[in-house]
Backbone bond lengths (Angstrom), bond angles and torsions (degrees), N, CA, C in turn:
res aa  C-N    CA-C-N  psi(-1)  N-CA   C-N-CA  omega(-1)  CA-C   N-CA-C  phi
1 X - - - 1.445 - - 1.515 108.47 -
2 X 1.175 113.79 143.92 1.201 127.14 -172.20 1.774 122.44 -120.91
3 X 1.579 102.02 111.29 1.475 110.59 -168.23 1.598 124.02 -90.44
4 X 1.383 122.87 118.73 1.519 100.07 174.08 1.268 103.76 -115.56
5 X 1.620 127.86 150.15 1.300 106.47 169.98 1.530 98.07 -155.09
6 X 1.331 134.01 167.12 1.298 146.31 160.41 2.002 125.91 -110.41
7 X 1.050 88.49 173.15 1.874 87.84 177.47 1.470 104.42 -44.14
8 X 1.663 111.34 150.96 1.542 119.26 144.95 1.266 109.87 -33.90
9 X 1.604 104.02 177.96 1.728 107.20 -163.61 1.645 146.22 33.49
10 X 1.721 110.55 -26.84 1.359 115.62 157.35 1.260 128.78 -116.33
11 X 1.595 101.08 0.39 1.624 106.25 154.92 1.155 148.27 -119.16
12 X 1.785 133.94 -109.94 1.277 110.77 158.85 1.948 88.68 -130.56
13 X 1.534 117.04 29.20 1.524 90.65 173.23 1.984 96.15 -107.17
14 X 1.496 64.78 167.15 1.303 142.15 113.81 1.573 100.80 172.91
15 X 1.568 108.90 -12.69 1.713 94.05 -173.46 1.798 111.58 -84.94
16 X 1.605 102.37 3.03 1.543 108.82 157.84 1.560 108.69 -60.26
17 X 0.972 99.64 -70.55 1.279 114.78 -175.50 1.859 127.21 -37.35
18 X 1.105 87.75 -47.58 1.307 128.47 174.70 1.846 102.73 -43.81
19 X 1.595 77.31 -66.60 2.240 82.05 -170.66 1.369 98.62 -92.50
20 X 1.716 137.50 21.82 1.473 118.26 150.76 1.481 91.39 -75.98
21 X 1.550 124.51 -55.61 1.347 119.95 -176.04 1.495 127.96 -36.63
22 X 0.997 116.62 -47.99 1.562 140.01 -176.49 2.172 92.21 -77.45
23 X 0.939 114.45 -45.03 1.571 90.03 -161.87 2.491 87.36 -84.06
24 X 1.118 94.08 -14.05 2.011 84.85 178.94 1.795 76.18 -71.08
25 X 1.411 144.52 -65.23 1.462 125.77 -145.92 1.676 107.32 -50.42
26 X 1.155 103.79 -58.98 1.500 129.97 174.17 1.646 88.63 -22.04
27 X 0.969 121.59 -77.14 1.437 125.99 -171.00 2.030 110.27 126.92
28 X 1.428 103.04 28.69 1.334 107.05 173.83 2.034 105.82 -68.05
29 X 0.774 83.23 121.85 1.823 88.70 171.49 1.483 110.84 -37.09
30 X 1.551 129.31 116.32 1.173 142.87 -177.46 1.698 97.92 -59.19
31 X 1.557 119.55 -42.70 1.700 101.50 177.91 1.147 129.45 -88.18
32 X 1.558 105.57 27.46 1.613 104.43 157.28 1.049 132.36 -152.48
33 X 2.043 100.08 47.53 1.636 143.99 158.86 1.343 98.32 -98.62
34 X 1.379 99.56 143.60 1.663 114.19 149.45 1.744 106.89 -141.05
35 X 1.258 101.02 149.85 1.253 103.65 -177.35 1.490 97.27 -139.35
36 X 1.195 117.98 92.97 1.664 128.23 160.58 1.306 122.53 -56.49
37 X 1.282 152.55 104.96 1.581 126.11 173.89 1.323 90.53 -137.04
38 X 1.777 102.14 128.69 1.375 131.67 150.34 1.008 135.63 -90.22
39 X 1.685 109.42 92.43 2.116 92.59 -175.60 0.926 117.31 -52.44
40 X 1.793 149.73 -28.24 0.988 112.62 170.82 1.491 128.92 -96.93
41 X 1.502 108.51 15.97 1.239 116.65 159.01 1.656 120.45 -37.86
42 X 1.318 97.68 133.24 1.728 98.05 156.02 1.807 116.53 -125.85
43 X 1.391 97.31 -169.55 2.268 92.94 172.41 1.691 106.99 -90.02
44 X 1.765 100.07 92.83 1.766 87.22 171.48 0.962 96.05 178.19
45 X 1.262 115.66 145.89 1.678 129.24 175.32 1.435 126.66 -27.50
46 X 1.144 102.08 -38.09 1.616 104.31 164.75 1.411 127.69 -38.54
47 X 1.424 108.97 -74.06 1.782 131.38 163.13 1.160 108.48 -36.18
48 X 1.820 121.82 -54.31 1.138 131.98 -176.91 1.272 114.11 -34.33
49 X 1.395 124.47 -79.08 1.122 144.37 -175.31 1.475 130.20 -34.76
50 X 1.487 103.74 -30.69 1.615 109.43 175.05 1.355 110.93 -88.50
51 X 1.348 109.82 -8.46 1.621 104.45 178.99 1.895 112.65 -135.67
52 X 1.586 81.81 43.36 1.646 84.68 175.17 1.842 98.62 -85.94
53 X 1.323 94.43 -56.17 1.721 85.03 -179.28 1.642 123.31 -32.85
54 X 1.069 111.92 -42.42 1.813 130.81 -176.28 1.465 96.24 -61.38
55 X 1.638 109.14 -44.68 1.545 91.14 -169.94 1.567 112.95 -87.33
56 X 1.303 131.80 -35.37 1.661 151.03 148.78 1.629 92.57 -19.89
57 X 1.307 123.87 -64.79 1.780 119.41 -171.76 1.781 105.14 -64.56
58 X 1.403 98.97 -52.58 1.621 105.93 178.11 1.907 105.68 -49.79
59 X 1.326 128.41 -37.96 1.060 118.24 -170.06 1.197 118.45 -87.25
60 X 1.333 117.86 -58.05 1.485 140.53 -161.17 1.639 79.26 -78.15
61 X 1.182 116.27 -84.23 1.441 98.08 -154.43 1.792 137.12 -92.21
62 X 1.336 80.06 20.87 1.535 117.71 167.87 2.166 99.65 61.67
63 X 1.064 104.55 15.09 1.701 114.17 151.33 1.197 117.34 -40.98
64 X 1.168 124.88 121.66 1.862 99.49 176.82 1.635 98.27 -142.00
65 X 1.856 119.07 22.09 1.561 88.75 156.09 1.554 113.14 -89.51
66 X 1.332 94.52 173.45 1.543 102.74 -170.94 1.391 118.07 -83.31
67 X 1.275 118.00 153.46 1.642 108.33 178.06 1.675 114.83 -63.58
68 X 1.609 118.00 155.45 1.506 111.63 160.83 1.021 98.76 -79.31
């Protein structure tokens, strides 16, 4: 599964954050989470775009570290 998220108030964490935490308790396999967070990320195509590749590798080819 593949996480994107930005700061409180202009994005959707902390409850991103929140259910990567909750699905590692669960016992989902840590290598096939990612949890990206950009503070200055926000929800919009913009953000999107620099980390479509990251998520395209995370999906398709089930890669899931994150880009530097």
């Amino acid at each position: 599964m593949y996480f994107y998220t930005g700061a409180a108030k202009i994005d959707t964490d902390p409850e991103v954050t929140d259910m990567y935490n909750r699905l590692k308790k669960m016992g989902y396999p840590k290598d096939k989470l990612v949890l990206h967070y950009n503070e200055k990320g926000s929800h919009n195509a913009v953000f999107w775009q620099h980390i479509f590749s990251e998520f395209l590798t995370a999906m398709v080819f089930r890669e899931v570290k994150p880009l530097k």
